[in-house]
C-alpha positions as CSV (number, residue, x, y, z in Angstrom):
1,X,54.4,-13.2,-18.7
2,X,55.8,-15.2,-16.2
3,X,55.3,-12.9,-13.6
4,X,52.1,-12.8,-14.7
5,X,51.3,-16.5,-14.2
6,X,52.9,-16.5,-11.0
7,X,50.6,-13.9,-9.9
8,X,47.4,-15.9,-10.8
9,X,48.6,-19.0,-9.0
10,X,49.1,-17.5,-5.8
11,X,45.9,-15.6,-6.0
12,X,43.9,-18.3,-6.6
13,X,45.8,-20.4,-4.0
14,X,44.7,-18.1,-1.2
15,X,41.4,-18.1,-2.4
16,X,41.0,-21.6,-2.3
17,X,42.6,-21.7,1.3
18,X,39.7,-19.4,2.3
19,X,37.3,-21.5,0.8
20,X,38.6,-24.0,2.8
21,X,38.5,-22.4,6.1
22,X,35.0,-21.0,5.6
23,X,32.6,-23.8,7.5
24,X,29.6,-24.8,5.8
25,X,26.5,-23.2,6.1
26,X,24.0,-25.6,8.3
27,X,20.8,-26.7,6.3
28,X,17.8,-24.7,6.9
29,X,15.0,-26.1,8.7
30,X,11.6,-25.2,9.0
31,X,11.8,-23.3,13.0
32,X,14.9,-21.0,11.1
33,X,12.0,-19.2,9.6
34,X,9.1,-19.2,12.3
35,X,8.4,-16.0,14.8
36,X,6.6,-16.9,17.5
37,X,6.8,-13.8,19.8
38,X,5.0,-10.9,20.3
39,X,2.3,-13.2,20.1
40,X,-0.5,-11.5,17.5
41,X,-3.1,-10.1,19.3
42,X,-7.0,-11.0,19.5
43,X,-9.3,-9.4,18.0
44,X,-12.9,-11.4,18.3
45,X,-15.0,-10.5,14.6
46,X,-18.7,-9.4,15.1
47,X,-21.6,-12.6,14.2
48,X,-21.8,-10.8,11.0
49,X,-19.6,-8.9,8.9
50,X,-21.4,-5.8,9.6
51,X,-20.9,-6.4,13.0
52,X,-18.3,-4.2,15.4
53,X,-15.6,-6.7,16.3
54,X,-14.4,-6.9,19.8
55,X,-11.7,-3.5,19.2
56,X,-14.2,-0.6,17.6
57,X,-14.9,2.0,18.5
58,X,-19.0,2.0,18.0
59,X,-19.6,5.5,16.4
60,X,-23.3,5.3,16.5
61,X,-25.3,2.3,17.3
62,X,-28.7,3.9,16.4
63,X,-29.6,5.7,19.9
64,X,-27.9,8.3,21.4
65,X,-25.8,10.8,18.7
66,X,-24.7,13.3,21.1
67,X,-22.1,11.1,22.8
68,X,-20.1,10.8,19.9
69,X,-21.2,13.6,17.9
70,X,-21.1,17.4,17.6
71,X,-22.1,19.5,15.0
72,X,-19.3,21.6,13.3
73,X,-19.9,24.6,16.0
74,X,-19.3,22.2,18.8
75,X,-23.0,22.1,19.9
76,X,-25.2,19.1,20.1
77,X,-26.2,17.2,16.3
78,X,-29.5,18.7,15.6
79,X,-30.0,15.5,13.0
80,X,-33.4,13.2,13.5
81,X,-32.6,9.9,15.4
82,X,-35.3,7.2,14.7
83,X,-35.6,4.1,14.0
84,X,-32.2,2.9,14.6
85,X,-30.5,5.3,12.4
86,X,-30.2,9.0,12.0
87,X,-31.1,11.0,9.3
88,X,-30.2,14.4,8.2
89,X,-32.2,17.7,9.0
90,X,-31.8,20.0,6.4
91,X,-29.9,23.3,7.4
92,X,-28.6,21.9,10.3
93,X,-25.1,21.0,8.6
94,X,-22.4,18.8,9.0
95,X,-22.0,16.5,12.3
96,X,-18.6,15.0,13.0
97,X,-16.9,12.7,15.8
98,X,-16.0,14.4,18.9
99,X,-12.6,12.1,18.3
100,X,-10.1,12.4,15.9
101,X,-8.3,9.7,13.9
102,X,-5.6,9.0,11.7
103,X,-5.3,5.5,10.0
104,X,-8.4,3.5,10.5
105,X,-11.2,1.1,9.0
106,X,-14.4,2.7,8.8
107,X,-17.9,0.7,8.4
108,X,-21.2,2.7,7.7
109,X,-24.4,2.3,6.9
110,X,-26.6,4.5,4.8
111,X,-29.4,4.5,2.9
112,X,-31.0,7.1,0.5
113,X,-34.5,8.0,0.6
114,X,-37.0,5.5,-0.8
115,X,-38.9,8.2,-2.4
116,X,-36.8,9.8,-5.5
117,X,-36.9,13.6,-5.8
118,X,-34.2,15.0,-8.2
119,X,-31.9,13.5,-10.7
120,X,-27.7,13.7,-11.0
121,X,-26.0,15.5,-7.6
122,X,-29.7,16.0,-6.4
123,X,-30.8,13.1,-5.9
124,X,-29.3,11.1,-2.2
125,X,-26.6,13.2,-1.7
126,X,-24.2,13.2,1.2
127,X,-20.9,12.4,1.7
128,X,-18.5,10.7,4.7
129,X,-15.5,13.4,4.9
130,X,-12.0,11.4,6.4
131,X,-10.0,13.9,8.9
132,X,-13.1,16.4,7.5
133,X,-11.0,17.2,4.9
134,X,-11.1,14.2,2.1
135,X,-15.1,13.2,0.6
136,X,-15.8,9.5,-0.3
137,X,-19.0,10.7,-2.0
138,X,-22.9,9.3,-0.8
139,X,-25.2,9.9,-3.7
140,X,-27.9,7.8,-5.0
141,X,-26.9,6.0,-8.5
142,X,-29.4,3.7,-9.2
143,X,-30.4,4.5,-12.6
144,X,-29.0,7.9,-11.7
145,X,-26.4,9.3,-14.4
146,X,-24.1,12.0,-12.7
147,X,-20.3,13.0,-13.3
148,X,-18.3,9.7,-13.3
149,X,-15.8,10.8,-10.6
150,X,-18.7,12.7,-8.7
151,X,-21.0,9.4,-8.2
152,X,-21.7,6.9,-5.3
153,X,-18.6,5.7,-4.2
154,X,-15.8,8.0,-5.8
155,X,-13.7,10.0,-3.9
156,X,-15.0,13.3,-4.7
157,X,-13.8,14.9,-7.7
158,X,-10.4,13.0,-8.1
159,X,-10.8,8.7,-8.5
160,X,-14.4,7.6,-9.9
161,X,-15.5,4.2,-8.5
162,X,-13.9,1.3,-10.6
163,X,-17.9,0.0,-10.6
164,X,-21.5,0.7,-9.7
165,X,-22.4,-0.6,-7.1
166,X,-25.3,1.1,-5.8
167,X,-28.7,-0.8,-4.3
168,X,-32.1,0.4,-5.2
169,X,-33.1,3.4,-3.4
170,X,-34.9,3.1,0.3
171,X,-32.3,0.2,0.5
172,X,-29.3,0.3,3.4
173,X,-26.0,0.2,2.2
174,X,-22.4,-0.3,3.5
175,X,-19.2,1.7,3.0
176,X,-16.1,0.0,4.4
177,X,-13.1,2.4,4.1
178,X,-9.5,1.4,4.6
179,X,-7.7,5.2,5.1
180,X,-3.9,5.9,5.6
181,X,-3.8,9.3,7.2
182,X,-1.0,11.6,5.2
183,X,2.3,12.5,6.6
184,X,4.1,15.3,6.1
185,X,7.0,17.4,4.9
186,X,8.8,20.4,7.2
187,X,7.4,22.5,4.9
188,X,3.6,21.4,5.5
189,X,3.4,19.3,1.8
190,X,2.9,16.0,1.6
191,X,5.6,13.6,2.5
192,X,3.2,10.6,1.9
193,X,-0.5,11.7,0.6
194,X,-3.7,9.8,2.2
195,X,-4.6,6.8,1.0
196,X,-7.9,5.4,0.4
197,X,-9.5,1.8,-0.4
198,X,-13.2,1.3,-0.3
199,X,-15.6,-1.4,-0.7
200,X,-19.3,-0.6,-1.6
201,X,-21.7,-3.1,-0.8
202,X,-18.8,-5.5,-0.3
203,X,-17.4,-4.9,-4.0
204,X,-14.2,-3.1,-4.2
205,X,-14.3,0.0,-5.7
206,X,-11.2,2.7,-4.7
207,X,-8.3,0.5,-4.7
208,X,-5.5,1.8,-2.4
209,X,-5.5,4.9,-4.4
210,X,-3.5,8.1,-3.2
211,X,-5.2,11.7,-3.0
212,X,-3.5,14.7,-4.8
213,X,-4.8,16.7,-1.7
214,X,-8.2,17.5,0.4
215,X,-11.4,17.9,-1.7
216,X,-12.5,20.9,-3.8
217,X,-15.6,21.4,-5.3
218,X,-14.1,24.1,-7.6
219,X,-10.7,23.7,-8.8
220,X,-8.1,20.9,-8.9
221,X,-7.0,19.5,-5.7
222,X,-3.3,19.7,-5.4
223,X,-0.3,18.7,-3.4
224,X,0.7,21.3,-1.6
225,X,-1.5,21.3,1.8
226,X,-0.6,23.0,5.0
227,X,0.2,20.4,7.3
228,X,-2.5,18.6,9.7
229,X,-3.1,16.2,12.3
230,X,-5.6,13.8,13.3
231,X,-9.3,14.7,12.5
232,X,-13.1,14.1,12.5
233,X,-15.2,11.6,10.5
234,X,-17.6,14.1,9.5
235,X,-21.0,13.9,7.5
236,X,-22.7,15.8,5.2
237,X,-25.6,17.7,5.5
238,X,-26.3,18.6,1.6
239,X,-29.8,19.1,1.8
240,X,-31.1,15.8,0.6
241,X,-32.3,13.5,3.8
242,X,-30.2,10.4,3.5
243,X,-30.0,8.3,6.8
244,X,-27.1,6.6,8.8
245,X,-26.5,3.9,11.3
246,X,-24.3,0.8,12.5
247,X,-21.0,3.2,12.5
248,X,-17.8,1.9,13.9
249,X,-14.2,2.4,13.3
250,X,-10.5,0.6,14.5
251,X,-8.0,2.6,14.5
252,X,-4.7,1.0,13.0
C-alpha cells in the first residue's frame, strides 16, 4: 500500500513539473485567423443575373450556332436560328458543344411553344443532357400533369423537382445548373457519382442531389458505369419545337 502511495506522489510530481515547464499559450488575436494570400480572384457579374459574367464561356448568344455547336455526327446544327434564339427542327436531332466540360455552372434560356399541341411528355419537350449522358428534363408543365420525376425540371427518371415551377407557355425561362462531374473507380464504377443542383426560374428545385448513373428511358439507372471523361452539353431534339438562347457556362 505504501508502495502504492509512493508511486502516485512521484507520478504526479513529474506531471506537475511538466506543467510547469510547458509556457503558456499566447492569446489569440483576430490576424491569427485571417488569410490574406492567394488573393481571391475577380470575377465581374453580368448587369443582370442572367447576364454572362466576366469568366463564361458564352455558348450561344442568339447568332451564330455553328461556332459552338455540332450536331451529334459532327456536322454543322441544322436547328432554326431567329430571333435571338434557336429553335429545334424536327428530325434533325440532338446538337451539343464542340467543348467538353466537367464541373461547371450552366445558365439557359428556353421557352416552349406559345401554341399548346399535346398533353403529358408531348407537350414542350426537350431536355439539356450534362457530359451527354445525364437529362435535367425541358417539358412544359403549366397545367400539364405528367410523371412526377419525368416533369419540367427533374432529372430524368431519377429525382422529381422539389416544386413547380414552370411559366405559362410562349414564356422564356431559365435553368441554372450547378454539376459536379463523377469521378471514378479503377474499375470504371463510380468513386463519387455526379452531382446536380438546379434552380428553375430562380427557385430551387434539385438540391445537390447525387445520380445513381446516366439516364435511361427504360430501366433503372444504376451505379456501375464504364468510366468517362469530360463531355458535351447536349440538347434535345424530341420532336416538339422548344427554343433556346442566352447560354453560357464557367467551368469550376
Amino acid at each position: 500500500m505504501r508502495k502504492s502511495i509512493l508511486v502516485f506522489a512521484l507520478l504526479l510530481f513529474s506531471a506537475v513539473g511538466v506543467m510547469a515547464q510547458t509556457p503558456e499559450r499566447p492569446p489569440m488575436k483576430p490576424e491569427m485567423t485571417e488569410i490574406w494570400d492567394p488573393e481571391v480572384p475577380v470575377v465581374t457579374p453580368g448587369e443582370t443575373p442572367v447576364d454572362a459574367p466576366s469568366d463564361a464561356i458564352v455558348l450561344f448568344d442568339g447568332t451564330d450556332l455553328s461556332r459552338e455547336w455540332t450536331s451529334q455526327d459532327g456536322g454543322k446544327p441544322q436547328w432554326i436560328v431567329e430571333d435571338g434564339a434557336v429553335t429545334v427542327k424536327r428530325g434533325t436531332g440532338v446538337i451539343k458543344t464542340k467543348r467538353v466540360f466537367e464541373d461547371f455552372q450552366l445558365h439557359i434560356e428556353w421557352r416552349s411553344p406559345s401554341e399548346v399541341v399535346g398533353e403529358s411528355q408531348g407537350r414542350g419537350n426537350s431536355g439539356v443532357f450534362l457530359q451527354e449522358r445525364y437529362e435535367v428534363q425541358v417539358l412544359d408543365n403549366y397545367n400539364n400533369r405528367t410523371y412526377r420525376n419525368g416533369q419540367a425540371g427533374s432529372l430524368y427518371k431519377q429525382y422529381a423537382p422539389q416544386v413547380n415551377a414552370c411559366k405559362a407557355p410562349g414564356e422564356w425561362q431559365t435553368y441554372d445548373i450547378i454539376y459536379t462531374a463523377p469521378r471514378f473507380n479503377d474499375d470504371g464504377t463510380y468513386f463519387t457519382p455526379p452531382v446536380v443542383t438546379v434552380l428553375h426560374n430562380g427557385v430551387l428545385v434539385q438540391n445537390n442531389v447525387k445520380l445513381r448513373g446516366p439516364t435511361e428511358y427504360i430501366g433503372i439507372p444504376e451505379y456501375t458505369v464504364t468510366e468517362h471523361g469530360p463531355g458535351s452539353i447536349m440538347l434535345q431534339d424530341h420532336g416538339n419545337p422548344v427554343s433556346f438562347r442566352n447560354i453560357w457556362i464557367r467551368e469550376l
